[in-house]
N, C-alpha and C positions, 0 to 999 in steps of 0.2 A: 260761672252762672250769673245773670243776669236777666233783667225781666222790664218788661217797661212797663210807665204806668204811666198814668193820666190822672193830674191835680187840676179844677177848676176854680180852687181857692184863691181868694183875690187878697187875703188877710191873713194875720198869723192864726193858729188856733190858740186861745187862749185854756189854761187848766189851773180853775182858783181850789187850790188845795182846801177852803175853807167848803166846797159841796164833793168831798172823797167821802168815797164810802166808809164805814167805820164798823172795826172789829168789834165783840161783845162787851172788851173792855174800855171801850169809844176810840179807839187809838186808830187814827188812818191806814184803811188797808194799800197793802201795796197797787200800785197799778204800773201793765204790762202798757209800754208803748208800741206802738207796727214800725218795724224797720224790714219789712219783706214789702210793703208796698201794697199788698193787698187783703188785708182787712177790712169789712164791710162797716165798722167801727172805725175807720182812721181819726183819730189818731190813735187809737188804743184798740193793743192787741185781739183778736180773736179769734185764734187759732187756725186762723188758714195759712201761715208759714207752714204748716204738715204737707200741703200740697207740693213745697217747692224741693219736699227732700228726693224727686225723682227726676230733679233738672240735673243735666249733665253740663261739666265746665267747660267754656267756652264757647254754649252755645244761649242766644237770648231768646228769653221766652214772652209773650203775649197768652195773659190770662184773658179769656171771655166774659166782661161783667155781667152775662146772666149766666154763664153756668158755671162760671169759676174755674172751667177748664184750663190747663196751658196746651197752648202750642209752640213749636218754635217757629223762629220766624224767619224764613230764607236769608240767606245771605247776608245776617247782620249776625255780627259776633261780640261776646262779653267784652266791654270795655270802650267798643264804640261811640258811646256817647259821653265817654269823657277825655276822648283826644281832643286836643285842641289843634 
């Protein structure tokens, strides 16, 4: 499975551990990062990986940034864009 996405960051994202949000005991709460790619929050999770649990393997998908949909995308298959 794979999925493409689209980055128009021109810089790293920075994340200053000193504005994490903090449990009752002031102790920083954990935070989830996106490694599915498509999070409305990138860089931090929010739960749209649930969508990609009905991608089938070896084929690539294209999410719709307004409806979050996937499609697959003809003729391109997982792994394609990391042959060299």
């Amino acid at each position: 499975m794979a999925r493409v996405v689209k980055h128009e960051a021109c810089a790293p994202i920075k994340v200053d551990p000193a504005s994490w949000p903090k449990d009752d005991q002031g102790r920083p709460k954990v935070l989830s990062l996106c490694a599915c790619g498509i999070s409305a929050k990138h860089p931090f999770c929010d739960g749209s990986h649930k969508k990609c649990a009905t991608e089938q393997p070896g084929v690539t998908y294209h999410y719709d940034p307004a409806t979050g949909e996937p499609r697959p995308l003809p003729g391109a298959q997982a792994g394609d864009c990391c042959k060299g």
